[in-house]
C-alpha positions as CSV (number, residue, x, y, z in Angstrom):
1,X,-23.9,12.9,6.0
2,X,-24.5,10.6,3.6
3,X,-22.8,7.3,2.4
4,X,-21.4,6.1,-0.5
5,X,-21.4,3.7,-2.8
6,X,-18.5,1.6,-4.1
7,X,-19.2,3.5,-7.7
8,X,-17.6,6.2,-5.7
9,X,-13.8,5.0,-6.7
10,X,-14.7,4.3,-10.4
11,X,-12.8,7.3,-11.0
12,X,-12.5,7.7,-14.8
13,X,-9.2,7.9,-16.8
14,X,-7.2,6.3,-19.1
15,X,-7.4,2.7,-18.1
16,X,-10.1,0.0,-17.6
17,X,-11.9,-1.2,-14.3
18,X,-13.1,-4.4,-13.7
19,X,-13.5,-7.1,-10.9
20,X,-11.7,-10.2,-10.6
21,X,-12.1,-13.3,-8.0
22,X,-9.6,-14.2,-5.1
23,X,-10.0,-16.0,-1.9
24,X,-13.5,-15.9,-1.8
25,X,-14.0,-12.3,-2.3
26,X,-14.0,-9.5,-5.4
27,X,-11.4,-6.8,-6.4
28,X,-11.5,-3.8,-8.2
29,X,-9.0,-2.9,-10.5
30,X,-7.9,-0.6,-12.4
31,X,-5.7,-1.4,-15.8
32,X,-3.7,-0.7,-18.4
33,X,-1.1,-1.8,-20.4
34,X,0.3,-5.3,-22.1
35,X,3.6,-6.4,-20.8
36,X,4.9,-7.6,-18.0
37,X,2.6,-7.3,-15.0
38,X,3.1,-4.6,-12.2
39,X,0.5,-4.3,-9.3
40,X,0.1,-1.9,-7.5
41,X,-1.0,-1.6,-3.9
42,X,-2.3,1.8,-2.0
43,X,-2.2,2.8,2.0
44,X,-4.1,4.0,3.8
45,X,-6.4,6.3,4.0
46,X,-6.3,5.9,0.4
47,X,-7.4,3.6,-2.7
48,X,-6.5,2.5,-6.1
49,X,-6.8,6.4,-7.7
50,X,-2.9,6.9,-5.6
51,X,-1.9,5.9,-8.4
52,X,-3.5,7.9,-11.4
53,X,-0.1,9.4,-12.6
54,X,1.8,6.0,-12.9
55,X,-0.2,3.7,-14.5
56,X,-0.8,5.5,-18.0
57,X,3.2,6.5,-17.4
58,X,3.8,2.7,-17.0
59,X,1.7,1.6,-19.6
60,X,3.4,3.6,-22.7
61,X,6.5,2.1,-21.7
62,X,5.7,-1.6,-22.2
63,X,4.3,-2.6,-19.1
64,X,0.8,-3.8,-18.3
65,X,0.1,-1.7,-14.7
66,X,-2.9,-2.8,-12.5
67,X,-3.9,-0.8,-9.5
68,X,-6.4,-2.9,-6.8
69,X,-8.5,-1.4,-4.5
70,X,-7.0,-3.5,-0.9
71,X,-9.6,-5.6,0.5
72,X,-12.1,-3.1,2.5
73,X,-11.2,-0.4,0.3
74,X,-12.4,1.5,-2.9
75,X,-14.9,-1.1,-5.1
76,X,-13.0,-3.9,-3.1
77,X,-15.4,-6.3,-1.1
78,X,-15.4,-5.6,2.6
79,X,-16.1,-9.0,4.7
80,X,-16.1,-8.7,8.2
81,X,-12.3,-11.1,8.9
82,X,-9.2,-11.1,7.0
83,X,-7.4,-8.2,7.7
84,X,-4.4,-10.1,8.9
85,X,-1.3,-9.7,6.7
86,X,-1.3,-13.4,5.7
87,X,-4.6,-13.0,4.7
88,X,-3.6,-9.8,2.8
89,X,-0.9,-11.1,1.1
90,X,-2.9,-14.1,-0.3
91,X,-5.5,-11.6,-1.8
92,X,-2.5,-9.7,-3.5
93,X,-0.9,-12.8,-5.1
94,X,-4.6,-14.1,-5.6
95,X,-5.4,-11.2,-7.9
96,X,-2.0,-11.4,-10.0
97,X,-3.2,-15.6,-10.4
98,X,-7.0,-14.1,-11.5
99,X,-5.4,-11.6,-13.7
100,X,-4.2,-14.8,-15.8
101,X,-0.1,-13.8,-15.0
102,X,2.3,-16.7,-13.1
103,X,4.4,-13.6,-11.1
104,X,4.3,-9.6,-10.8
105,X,6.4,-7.2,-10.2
106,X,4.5,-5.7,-6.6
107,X,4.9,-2.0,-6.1
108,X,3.7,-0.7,-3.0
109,X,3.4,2.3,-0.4
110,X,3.0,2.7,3.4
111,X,0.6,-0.6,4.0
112,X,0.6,-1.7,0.8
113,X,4.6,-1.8,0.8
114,X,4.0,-4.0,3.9
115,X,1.8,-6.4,2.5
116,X,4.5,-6.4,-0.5
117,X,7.2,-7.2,1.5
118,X,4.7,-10.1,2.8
119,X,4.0,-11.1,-0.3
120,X,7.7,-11.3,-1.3
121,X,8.6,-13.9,2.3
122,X,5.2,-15.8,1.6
123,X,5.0,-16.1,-2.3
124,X,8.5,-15.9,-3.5
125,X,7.5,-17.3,-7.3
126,X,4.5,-15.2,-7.5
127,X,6.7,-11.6,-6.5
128,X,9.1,-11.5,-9.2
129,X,10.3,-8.2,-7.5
130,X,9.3,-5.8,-5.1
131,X,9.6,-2.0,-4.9
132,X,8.6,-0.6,-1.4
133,X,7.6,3.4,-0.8
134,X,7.4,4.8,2.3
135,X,7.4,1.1,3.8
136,X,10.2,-0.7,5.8
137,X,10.7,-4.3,6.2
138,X,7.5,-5.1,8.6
139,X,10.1,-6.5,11.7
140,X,12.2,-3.3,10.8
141,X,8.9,-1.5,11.3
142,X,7.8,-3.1,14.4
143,X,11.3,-2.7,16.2
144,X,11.4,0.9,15.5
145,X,7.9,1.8,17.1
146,X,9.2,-0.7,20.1
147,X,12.8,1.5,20.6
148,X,12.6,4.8,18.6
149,X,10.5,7.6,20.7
150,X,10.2,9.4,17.3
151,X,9.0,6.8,15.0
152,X,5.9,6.0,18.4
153,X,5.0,9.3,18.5
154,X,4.2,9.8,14.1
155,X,2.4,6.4,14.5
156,X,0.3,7.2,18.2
157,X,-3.0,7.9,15.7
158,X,-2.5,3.9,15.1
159,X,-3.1,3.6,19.0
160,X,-6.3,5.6,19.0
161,X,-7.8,3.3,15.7
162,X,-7.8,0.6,18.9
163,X,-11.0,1.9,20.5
164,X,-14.4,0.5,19.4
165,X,-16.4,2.8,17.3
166,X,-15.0,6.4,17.8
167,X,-12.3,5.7,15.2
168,X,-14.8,4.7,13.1
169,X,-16.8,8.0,13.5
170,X,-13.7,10.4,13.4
171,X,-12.8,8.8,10.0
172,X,-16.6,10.0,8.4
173,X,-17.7,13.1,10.8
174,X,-17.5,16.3,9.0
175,X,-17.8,14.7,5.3
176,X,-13.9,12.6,6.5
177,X,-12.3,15.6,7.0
178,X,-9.9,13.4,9.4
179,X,-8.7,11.8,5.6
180,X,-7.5,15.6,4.7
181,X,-5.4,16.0,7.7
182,X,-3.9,13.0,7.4
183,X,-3.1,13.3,4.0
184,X,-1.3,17.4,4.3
185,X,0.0,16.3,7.6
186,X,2.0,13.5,5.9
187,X,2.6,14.7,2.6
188,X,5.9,17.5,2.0
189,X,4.1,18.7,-0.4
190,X,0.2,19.9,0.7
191,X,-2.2,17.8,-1.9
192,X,-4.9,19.7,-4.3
193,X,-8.2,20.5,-2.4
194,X,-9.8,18.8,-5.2
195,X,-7.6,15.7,-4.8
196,X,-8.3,15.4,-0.6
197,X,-12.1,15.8,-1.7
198,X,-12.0,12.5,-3.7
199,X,-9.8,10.8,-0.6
200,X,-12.4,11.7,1.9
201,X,-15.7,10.6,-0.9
202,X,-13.9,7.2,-1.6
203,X,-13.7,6.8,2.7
204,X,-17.5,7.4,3.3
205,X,-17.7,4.6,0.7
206,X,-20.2,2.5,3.0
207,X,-18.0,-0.3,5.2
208,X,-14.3,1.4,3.9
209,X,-13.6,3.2,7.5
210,X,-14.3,0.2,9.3
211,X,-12.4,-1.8,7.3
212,X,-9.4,-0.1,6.7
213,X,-9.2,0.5,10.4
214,X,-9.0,-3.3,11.0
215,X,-5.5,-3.1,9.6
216,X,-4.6,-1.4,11.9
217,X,-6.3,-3.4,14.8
218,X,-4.8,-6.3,13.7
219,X,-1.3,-4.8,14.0
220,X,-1.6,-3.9,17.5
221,X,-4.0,-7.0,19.0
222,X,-1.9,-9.5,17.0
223,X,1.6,-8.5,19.2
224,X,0.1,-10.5,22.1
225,X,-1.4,-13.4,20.2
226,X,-0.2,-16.4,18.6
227,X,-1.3,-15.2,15.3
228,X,1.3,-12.2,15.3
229,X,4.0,-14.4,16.6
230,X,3.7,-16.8,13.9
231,X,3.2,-13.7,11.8
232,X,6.7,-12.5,13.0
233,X,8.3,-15.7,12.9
234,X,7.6,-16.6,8.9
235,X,8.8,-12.5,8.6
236,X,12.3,-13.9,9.7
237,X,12.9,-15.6,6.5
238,X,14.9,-13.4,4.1
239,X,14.0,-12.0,0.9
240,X,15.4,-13.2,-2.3
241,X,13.4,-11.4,-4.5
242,X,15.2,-7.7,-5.7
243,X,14.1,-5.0,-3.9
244,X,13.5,-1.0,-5.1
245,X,13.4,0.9,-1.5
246,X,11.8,4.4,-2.6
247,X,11.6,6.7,0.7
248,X,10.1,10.8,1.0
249,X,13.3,12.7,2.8
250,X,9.7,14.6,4.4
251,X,7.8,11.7,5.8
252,X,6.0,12.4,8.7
253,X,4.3,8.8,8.7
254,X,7.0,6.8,8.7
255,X,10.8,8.1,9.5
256,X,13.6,7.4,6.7
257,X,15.8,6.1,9.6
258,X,13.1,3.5,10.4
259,X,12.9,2.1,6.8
260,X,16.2,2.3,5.9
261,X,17.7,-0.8,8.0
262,X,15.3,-2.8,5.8
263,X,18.4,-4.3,3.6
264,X,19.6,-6.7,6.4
265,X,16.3,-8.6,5.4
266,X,17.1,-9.1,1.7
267,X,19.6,-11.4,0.6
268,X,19.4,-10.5,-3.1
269,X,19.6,-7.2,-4.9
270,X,18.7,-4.3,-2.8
271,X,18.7,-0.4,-3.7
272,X,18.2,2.7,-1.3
273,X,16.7,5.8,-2.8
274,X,15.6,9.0,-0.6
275,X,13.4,10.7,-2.2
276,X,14.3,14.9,-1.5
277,X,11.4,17.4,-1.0
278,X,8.8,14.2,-0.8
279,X,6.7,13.1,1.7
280,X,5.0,9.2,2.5
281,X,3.2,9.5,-0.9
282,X,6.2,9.6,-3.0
283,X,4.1,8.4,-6.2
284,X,1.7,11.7,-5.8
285,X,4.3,14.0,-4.3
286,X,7.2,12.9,-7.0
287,X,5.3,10.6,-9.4
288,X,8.2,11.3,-12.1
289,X,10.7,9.7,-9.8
290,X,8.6,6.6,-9.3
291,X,8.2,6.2,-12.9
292,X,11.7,6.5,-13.4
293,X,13.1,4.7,-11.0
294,X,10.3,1.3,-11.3
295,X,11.8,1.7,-15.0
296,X,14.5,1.5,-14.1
297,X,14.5,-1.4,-11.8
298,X,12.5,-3.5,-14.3
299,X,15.0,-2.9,-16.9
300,X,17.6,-3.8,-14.2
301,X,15.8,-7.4,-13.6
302,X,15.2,-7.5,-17.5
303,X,11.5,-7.0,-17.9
304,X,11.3,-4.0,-20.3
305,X,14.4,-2.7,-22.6
């Protein structure tokens, strides 16, 4: 089988890539737009492309909308540390500073809603607002696997990404046909062959399925370590920044019950949507609603008429 290279997630369309500088590394983005900024941040086992139908949807309607590739992921570079959410979250508001804007409005699904909502406690004048997909309040999160039976048992493939190595191998073996079962087993609505092909390509990108698996590492590791109690500690601080909570009815990843006690950690303006007949990837099972409703919630906060 062979590997990729990072020109892999250049997928073409109607914006412009290019990289930009932050904390020592390099980012691949994906633009297009003038207005107020919007970033965007993928999950796993995906990359910047999740995004395809909202950023040209975005764009026409006043708002400059920049997807990044997560560090390890895509065109991103992939060093060997930082896959903390600290670390994360300074790449994110890292990129808005290199993309020459003072705040952003931070859009995000499953990990990439986490590193939002870390973003938002860390960086409150550099997250103007936040919409979340598929992502609950990281404590919320990390409650729910502790006492809901249900919410362990859709996250156990988190547990396996612990082992050295095999993870690693599962995530490539058979051209990463792992990356296409995750994706139909999580979506409501079964993805385009065609569109799980360029999910697995982009995670044979050389370095991407060690990388992204370090997220998860991290999340497990760090609950006996002083790193994830300080982690959980600074997550205790409320949010004051609005919040857009999107959530798939269907997800399989992560339940709606688990995300939707998230409002007892925002102190500001907070709005619920479920999302019917959608499942974790509400912007590629429903990308109309996403549009609609991130409209929405920027003309709510006053950022486009």
């Amino acid at each position: 089988m062979a590997v990729l290279d990072a020109s892999t997630a250049l997928v073409e369309g109607p914006w412009e890539h290019r990289m930009v500088a932050a904390g020592g590394a390099r980012f691949h983005v994906a633009e297009a737009g003038e207005g107020p900024l919007v970033l965007l941040l993928h999950g796993f086992p995906q990359f910047w492309w999740t995004w395809r139908h909202v950023i040209p949807a975005l764009a026409s309607a006043g708002v400059r909308a920049v997807a990044m590739d997560l560090r390890g992921y895509g065109a991103s570079d992939k060093p060997p540390r930082g896959y903390d959410p600290a670390t994360l979250a300074s790449d994110v508001v890292g990129v808005v500073r290199a993309l020459g804007a003072a705040d952003a409005v931070v859009v995000g699904n499953g990990l990439g809603g986490l590193l939002g909502w870390t973003a938002a406690v860390a960086y409150p004048k550099q997250v103007r607002g936040l919409v979340a997909i598929g992502a609950p309040h990281p404590l919320r999160f990390r409650a729910a696997v502790g006492r809901d039976p249900a919410q362990l048992a859709v996250s156990r493939h988190v547990l396996g990404f612990q082992l050295p190595l095999l993870p690693e191998r599962r995530l490539v073996e058979d051209d990463a046909a792992y990356v296409g079962h995750l994706l139909r087993a999580w979506s409501a609505q079964p993805p385009a062959d065609e569109v799980v092909e360029t999910y697995r390509q982009a995670m044979r990108i050389a370095g991407v399925a060690h990388s992204s698996l370090e997220y998860s590492r991290w999340a497990v590791r760090s609950l006996v370590r002083p790193d994830g109690a300080r982690y959980a500690r600074g997550m205790r601080v409320p949010v004051k920044a609005p919040v857009l909570h999107l959530h798939g009815a269907e997800d399989h990843a992560v339940l709606s019950r688990t995300a939707a006690g998230s409002a007892a950690h925002v102190t500001g303006y907070y709005r619920w949507q479920l999302v019917p007949g959608a499942g974790h990837f509400v912007q590629e099972e429903a990308p109309e609603v996403v549009v609609r409703e991130v409209l929405a919630f920027l003309g709510e906060q006053g950022l486009v008429a």
